[in-house]
mmCIF file of the N, C-alpha and C atoms, coordinates in Angstrom:
data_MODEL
# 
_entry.id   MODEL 
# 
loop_
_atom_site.group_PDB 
_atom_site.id 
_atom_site.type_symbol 
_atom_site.label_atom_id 
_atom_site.label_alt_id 
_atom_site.label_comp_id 
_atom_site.label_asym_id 
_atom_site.label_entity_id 
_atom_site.label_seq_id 
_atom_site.pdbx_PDB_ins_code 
_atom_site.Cartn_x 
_atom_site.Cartn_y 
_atom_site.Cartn_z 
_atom_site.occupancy 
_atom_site.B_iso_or_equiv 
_atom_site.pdbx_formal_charge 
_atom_site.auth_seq_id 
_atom_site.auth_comp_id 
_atom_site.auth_asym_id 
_atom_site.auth_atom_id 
_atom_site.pdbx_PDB_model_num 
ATOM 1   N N  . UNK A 1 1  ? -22.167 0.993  84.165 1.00 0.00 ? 1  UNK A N  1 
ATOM 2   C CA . UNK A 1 1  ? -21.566 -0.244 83.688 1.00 0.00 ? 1  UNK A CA 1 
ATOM 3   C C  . UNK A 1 1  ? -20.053 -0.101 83.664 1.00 0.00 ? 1  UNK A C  1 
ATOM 4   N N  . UNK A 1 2  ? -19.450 -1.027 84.056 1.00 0.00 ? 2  UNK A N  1 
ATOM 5   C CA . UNK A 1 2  ? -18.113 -1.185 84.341 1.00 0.00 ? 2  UNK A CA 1 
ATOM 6   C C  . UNK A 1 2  ? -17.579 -1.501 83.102 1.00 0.00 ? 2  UNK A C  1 
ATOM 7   N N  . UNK A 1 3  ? -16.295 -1.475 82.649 1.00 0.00 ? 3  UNK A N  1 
ATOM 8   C CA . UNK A 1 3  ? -15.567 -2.416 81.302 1.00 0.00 ? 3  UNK A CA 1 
ATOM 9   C C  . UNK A 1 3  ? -14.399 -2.797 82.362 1.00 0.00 ? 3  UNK A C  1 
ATOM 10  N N  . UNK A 1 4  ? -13.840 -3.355 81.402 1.00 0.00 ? 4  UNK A N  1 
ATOM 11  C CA . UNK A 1 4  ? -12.480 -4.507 82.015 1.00 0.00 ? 4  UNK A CA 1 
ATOM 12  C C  . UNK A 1 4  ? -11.708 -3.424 81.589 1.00 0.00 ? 4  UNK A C  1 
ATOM 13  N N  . UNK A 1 5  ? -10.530 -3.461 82.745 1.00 0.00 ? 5  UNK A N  1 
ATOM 14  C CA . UNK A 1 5  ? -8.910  -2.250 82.731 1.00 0.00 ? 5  UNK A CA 1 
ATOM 15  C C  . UNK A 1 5  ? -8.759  -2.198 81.200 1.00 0.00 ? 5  UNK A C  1 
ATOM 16  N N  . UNK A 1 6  ? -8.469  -3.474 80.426 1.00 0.00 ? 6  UNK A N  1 
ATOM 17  C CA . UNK A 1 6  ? -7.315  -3.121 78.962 1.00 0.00 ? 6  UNK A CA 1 
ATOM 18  C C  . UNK A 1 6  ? -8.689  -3.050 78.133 1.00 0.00 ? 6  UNK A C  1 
ATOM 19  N N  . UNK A 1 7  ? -10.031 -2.577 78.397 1.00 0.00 ? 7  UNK A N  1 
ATOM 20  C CA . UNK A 1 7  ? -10.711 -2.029 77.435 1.00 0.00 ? 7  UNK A CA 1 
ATOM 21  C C  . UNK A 1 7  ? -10.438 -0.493 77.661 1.00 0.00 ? 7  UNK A C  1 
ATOM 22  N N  . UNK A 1 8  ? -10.635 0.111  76.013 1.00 0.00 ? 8  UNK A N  1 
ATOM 23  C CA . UNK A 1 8  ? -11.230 1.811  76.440 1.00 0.00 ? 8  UNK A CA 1 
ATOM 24  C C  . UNK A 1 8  ? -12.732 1.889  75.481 1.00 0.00 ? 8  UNK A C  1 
ATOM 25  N N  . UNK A 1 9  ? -13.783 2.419  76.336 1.00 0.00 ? 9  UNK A N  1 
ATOM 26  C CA . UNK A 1 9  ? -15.291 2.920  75.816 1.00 0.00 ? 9  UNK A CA 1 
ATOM 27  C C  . UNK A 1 9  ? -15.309 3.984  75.400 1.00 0.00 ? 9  UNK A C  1 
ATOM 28  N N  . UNK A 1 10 ? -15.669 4.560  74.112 1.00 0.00 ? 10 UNK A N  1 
ATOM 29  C CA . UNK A 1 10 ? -15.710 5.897  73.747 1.00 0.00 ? 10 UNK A CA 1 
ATOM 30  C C  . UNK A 1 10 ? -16.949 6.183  73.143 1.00 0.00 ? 10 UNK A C  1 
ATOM 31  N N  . UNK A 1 11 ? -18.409 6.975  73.779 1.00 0.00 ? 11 UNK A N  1 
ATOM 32  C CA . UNK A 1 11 ? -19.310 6.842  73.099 1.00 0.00 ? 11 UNK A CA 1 
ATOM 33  C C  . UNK A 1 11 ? -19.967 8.460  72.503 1.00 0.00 ? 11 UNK A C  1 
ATOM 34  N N  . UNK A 1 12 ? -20.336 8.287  71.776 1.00 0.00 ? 12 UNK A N  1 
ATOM 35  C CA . UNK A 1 12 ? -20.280 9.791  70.662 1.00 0.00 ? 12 UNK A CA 1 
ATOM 36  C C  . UNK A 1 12 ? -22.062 10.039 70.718 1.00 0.00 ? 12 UNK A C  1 
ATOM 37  N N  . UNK A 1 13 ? -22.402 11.010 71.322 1.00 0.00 ? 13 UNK A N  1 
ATOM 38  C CA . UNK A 1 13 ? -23.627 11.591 71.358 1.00 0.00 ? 13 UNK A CA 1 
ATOM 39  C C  . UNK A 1 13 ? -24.234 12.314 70.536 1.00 0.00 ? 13 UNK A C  1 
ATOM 40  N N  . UNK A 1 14 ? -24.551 12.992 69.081 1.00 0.00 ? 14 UNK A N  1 
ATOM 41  C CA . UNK A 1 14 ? -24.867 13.937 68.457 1.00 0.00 ? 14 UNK A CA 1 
ATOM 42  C C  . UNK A 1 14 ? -26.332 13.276 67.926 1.00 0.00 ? 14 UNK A C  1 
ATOM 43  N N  . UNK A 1 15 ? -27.185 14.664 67.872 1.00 0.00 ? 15 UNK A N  1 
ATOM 44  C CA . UNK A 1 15 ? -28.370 14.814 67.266 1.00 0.00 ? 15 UNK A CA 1 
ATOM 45  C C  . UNK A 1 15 ? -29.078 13.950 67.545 1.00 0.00 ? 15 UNK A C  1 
ATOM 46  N N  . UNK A 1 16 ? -29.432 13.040 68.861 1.00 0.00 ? 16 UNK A N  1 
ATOM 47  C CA . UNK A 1 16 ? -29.791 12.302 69.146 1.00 0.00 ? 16 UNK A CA 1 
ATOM 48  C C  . UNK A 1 16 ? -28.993 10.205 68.199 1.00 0.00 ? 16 UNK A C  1 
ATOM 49  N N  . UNK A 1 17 ? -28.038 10.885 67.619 1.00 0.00 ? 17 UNK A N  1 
ATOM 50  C CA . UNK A 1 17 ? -27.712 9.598  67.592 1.00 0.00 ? 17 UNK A CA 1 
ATOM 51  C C  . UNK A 1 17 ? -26.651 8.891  68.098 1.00 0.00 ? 17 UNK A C  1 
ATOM 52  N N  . UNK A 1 18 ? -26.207 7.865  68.552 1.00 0.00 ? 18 UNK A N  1 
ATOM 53  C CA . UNK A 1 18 ? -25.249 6.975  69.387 1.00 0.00 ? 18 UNK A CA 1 
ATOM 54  C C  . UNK A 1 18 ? -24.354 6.284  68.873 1.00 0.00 ? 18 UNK A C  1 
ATOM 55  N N  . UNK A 1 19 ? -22.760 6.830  68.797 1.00 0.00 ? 19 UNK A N  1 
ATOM 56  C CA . UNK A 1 19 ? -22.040 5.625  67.932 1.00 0.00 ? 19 UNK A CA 1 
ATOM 57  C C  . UNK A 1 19 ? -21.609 5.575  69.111 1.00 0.00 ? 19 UNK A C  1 
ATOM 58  N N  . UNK A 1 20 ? -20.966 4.442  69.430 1.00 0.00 ? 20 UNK A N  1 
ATOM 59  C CA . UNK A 1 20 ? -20.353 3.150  70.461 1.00 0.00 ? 20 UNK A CA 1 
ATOM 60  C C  . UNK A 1 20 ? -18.738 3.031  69.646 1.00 0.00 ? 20 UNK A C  1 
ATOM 61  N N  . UNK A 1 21 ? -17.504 3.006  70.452 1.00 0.00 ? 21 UNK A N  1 
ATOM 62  C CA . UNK A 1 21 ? -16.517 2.017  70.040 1.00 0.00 ? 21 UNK A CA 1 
ATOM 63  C C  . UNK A 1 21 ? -15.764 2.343  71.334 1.00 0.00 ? 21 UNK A C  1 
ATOM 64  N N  . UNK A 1 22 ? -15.602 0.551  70.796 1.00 0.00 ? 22 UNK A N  1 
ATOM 65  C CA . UNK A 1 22 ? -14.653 -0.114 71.840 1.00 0.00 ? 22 UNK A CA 1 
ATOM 66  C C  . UNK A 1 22 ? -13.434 -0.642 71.413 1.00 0.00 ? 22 UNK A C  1 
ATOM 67  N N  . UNK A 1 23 ? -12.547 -0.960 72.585 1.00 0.00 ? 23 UNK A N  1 
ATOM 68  C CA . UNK A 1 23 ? -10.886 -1.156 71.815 1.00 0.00 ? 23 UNK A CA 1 
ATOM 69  C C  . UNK A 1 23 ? -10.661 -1.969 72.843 1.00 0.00 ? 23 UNK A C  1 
ATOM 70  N N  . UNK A 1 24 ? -10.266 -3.470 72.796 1.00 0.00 ? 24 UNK A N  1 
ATOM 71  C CA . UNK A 1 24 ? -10.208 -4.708 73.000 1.00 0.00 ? 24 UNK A CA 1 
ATOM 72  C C  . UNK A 1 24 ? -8.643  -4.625 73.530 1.00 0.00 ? 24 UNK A C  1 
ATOM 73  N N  . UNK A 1 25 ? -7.653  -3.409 73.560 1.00 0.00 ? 25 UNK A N  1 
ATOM 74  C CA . UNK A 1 25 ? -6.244  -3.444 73.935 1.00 0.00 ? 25 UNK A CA 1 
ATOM 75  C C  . UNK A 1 25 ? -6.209  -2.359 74.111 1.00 0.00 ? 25 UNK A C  1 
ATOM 76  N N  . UNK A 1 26 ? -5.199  -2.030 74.875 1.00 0.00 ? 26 UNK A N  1 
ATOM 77  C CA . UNK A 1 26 ? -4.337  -0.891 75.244 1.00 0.00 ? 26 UNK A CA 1 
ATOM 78  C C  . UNK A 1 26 ? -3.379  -0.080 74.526 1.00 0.00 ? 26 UNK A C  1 
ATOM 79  N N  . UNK A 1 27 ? -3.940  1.184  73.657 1.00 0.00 ? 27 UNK A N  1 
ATOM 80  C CA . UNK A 1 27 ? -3.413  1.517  72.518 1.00 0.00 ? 27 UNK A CA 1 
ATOM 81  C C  . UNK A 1 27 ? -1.920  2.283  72.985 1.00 0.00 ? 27 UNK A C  1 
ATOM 82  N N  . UNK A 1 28 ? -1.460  2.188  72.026 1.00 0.00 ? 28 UNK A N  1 
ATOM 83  C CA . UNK A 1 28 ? -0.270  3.511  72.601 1.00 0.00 ? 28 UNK A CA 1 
ATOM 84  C C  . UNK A 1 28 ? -0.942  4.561  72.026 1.00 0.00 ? 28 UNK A C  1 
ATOM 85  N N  . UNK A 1 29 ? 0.053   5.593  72.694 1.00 0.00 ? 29 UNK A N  1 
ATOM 86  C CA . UNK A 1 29 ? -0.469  7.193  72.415 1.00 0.00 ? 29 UNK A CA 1 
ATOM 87  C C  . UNK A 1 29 ? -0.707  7.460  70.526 1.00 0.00 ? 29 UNK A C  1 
ATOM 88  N N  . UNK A 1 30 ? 0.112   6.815  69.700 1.00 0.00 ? 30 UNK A N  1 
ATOM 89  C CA . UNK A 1 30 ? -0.435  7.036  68.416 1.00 0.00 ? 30 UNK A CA 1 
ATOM 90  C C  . UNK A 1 30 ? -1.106  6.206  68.093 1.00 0.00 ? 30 UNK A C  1 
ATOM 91  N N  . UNK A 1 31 ? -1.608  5.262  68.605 1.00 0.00 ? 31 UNK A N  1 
ATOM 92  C CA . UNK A 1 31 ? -2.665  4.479  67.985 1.00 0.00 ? 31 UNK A CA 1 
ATOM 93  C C  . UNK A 1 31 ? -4.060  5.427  68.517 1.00 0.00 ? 31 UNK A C  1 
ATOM 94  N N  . UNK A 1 32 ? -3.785  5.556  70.019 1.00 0.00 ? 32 UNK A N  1 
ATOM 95  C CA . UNK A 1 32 ? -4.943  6.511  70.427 1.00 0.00 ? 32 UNK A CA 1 
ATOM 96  C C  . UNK A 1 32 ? -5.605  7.793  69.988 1.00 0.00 ? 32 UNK A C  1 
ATOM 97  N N  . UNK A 1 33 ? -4.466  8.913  69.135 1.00 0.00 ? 33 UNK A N  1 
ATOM 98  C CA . UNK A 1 33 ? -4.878  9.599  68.436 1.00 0.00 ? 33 UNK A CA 1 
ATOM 99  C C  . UNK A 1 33 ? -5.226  9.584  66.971 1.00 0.00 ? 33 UNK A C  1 
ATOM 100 N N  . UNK A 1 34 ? -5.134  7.700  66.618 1.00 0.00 ? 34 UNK A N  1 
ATOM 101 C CA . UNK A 1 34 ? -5.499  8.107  65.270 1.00 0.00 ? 34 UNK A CA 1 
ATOM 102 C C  . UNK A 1 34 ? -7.219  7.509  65.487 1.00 0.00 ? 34 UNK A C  1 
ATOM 103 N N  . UNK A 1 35 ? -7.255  6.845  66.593 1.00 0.00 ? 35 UNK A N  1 
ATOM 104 C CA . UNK A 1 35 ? -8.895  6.242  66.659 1.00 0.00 ? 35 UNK A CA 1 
ATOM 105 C C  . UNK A 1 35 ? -9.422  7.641  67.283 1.00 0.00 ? 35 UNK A C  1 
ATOM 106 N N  . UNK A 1 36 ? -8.974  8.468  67.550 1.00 0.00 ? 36 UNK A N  1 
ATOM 107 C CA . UNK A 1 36 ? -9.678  10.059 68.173 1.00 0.00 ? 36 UNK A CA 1 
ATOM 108 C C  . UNK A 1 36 ? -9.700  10.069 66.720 1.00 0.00 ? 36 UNK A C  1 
ATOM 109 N N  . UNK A 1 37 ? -8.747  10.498 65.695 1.00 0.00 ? 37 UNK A N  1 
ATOM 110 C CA . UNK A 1 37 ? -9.106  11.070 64.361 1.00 0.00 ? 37 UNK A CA 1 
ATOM 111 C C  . UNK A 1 37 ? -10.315 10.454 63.468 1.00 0.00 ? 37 UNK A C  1 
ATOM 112 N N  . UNK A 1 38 ? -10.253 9.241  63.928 1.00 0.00 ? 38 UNK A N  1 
ATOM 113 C CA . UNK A 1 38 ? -11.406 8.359  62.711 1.00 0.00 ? 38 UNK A CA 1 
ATOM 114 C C  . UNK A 1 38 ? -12.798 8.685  63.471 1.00 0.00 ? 38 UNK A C  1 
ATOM 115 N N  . UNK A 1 39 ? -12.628 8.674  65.191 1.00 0.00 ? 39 UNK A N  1 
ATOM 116 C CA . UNK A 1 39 ? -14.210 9.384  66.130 1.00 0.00 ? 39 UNK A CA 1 
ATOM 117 C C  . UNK A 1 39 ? -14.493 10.315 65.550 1.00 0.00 ? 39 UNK A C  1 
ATOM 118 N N  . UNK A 1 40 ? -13.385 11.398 64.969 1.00 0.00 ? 40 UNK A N  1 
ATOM 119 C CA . UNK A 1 40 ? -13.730 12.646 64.649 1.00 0.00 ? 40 UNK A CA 1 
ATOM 120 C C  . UNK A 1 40 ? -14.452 12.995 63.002 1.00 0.00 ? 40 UNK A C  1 
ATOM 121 N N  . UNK A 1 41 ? -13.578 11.836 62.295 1.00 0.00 ? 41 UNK A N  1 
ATOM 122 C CA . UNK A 1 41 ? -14.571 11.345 60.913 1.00 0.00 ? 41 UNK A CA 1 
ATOM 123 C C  . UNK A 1 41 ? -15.995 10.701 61.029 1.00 0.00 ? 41 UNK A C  1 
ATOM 124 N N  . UNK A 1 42 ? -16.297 9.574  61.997 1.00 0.00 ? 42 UNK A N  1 
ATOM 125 C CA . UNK A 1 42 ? -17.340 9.216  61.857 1.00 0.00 ? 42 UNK A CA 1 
ATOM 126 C C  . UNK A 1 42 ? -18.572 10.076 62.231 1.00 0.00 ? 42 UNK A C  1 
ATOM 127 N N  . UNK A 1 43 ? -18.370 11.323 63.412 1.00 0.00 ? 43 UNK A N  1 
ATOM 128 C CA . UNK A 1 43 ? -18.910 12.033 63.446 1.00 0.00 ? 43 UNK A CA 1 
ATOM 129 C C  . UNK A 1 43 ? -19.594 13.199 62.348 1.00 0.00 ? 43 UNK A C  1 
ATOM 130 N N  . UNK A 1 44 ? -19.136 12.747 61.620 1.00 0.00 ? 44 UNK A N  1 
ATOM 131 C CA . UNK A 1 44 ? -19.117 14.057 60.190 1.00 0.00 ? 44 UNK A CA 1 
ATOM 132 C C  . UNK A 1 44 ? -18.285 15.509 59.776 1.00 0.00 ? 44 UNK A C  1 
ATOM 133 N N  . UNK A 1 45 ? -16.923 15.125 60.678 1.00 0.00 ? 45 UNK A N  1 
ATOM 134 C CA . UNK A 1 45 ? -15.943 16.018 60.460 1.00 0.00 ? 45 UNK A CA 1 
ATOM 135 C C  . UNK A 1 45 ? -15.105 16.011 59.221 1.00 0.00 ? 45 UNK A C  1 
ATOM 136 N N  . UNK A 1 46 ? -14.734 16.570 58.534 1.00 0.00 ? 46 UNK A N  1 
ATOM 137 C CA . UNK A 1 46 ? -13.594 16.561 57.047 1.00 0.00 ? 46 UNK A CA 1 
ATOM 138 C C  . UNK A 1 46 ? -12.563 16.126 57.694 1.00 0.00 ? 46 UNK A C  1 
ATOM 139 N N  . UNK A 1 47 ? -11.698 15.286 57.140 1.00 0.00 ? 47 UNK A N  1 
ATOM 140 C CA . UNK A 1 47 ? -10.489 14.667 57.719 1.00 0.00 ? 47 UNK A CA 1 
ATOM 141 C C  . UNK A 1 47 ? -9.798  15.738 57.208 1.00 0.00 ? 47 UNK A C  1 
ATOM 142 N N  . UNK A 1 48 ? -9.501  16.877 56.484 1.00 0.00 ? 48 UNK A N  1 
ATOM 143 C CA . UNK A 1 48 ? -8.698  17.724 56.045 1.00 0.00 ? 48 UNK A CA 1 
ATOM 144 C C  . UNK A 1 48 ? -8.711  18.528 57.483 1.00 0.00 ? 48 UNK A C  1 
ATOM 145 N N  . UNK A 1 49 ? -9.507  19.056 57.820 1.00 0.00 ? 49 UNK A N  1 
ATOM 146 C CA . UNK A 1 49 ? -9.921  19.725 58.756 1.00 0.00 ? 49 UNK A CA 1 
ATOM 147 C C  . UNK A 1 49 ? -9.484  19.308 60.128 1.00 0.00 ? 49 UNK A C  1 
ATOM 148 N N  . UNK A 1 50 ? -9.860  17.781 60.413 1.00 0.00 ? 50 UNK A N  1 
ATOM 149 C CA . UNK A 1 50 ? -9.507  17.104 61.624 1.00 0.00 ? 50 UNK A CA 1 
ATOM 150 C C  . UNK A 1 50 ? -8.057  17.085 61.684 1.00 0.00 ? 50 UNK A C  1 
ATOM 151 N N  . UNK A 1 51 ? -7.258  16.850 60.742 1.00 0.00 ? 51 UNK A N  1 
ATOM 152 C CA . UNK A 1 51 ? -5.901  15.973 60.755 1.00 0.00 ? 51 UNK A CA 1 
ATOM 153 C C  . UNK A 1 51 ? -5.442  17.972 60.874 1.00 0.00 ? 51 UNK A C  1 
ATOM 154 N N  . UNK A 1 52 ? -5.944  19.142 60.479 1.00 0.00 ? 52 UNK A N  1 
ATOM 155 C CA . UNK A 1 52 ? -5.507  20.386 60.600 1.00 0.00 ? 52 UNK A CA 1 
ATOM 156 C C  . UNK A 1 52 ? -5.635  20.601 62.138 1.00 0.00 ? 52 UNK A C  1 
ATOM 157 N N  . UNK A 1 53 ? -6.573  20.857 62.582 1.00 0.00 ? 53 UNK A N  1 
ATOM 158 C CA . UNK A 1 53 ? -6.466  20.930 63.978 1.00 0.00 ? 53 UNK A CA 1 
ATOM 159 C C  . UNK A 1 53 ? -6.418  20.025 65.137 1.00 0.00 ? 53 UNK A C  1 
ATOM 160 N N  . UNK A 1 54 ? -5.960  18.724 64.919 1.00 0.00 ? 54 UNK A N  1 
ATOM 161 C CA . UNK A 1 54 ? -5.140  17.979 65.549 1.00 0.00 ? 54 UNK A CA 1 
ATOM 162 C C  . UNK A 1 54 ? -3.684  18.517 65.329 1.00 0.00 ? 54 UNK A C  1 
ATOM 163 N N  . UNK A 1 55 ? -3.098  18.679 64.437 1.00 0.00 ? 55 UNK A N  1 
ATOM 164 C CA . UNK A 1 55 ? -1.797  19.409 64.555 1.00 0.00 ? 55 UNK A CA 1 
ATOM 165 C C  . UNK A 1 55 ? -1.917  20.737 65.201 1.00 0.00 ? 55 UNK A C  1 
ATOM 166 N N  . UNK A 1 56 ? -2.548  21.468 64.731 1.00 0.00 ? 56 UNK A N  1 
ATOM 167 C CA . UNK A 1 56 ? -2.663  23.088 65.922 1.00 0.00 ? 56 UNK A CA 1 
ATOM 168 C C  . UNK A 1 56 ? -2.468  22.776 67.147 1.00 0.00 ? 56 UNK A C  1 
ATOM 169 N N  . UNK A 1 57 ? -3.418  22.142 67.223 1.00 0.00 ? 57 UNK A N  1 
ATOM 170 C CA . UNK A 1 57 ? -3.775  22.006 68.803 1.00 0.00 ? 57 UNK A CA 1 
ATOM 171 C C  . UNK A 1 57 ? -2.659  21.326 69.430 1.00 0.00 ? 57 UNK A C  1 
ATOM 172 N N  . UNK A 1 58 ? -2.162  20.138 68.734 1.00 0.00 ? 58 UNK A N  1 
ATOM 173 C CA . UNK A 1 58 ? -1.008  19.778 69.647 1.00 0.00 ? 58 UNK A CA 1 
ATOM 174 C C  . UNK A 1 58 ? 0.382   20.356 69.630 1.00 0.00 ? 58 UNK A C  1 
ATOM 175 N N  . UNK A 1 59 ? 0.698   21.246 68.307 1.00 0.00 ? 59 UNK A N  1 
ATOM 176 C CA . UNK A 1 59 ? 1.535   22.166 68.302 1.00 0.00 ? 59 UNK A CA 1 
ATOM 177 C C  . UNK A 1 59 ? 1.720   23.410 69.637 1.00 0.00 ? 59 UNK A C  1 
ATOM 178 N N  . UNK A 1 60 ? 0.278   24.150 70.033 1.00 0.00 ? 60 UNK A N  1 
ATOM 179 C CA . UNK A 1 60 ? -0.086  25.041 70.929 1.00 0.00 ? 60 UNK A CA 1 
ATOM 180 C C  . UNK A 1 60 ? 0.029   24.104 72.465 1.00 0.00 ? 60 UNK A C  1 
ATOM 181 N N  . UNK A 1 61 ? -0.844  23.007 72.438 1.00 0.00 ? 61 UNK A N  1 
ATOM 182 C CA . UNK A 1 61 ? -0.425  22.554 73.672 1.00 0.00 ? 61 UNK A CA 1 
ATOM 183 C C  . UNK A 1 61 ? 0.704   22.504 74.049 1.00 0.00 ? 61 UNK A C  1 
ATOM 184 N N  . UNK A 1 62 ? 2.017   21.699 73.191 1.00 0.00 ? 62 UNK A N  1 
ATOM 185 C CA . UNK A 1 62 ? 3.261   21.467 73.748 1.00 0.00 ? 62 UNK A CA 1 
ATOM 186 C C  . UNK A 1 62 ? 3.778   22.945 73.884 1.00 0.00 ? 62 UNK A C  1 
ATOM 187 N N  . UNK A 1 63 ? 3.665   23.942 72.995 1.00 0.00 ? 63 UNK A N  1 
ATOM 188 C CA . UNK A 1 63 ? 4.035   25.213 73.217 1.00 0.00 ? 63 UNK A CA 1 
ATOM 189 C C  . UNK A 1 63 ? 3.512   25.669 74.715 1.00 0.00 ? 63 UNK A C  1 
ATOM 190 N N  . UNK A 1 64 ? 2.474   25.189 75.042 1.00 0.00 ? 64 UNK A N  1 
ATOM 191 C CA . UNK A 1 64 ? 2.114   26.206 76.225 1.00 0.00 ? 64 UNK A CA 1 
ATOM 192 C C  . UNK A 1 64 ? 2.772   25.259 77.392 1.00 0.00 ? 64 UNK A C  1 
ATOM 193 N N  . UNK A 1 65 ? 2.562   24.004 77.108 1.00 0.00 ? 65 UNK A N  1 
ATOM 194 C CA . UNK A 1 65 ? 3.480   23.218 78.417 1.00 0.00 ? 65 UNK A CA 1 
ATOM 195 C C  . UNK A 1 65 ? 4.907   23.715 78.239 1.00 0.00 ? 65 UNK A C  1 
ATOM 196 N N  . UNK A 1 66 ? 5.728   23.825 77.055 1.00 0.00 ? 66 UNK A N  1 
ATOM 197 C CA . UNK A 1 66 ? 6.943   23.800 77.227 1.00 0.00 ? 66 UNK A CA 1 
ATOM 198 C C  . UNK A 1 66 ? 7.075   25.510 77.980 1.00 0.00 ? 66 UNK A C  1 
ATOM 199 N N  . UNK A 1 67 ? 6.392   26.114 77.603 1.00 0.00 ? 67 UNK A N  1 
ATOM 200 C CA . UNK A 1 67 ? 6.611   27.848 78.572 1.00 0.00 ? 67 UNK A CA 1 
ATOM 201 C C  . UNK A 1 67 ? 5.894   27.668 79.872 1.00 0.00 ? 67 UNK A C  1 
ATOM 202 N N  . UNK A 1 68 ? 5.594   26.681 80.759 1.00 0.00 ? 68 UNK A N  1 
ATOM 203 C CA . UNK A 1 68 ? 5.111   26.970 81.580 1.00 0.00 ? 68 UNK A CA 1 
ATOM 204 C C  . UNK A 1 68 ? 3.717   27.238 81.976 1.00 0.00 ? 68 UNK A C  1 
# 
């Protein structure tokens, strides 16, 4: 199944159950990582936890892009 360009589909698979979301516009990059952060809550992640390694991780990424 196709969606239209200024949709984005993001669908979450665990334990046999299916959450669905859709986004009706074209987010910018911080709108996009905060609907990754709330995917990552509805899944049953601790937002202490999520909002922790969302910073690691993007701390280490830019570190490893900025060295090459």
């Amino acid at each position: 199944m196709m969606i239209e360009s200024n949709k984005i589909k993001i669908v979450l698979e665990q334990h046999s159950q299916i959450k669905t979301f859709e986004f009706d516009y074209d987010p910018s990059t911080r709108e996009l990582v905060q609907e990754m952060y709330f995917l990552c809550l509805a899944g049953g992640h601790d937002k202490d936890n999520v909002a922790s390694a969302m910073y690691e991780l993007g701390s280490q990424l830019t570190e490893d892009y900025d060295n090459g």
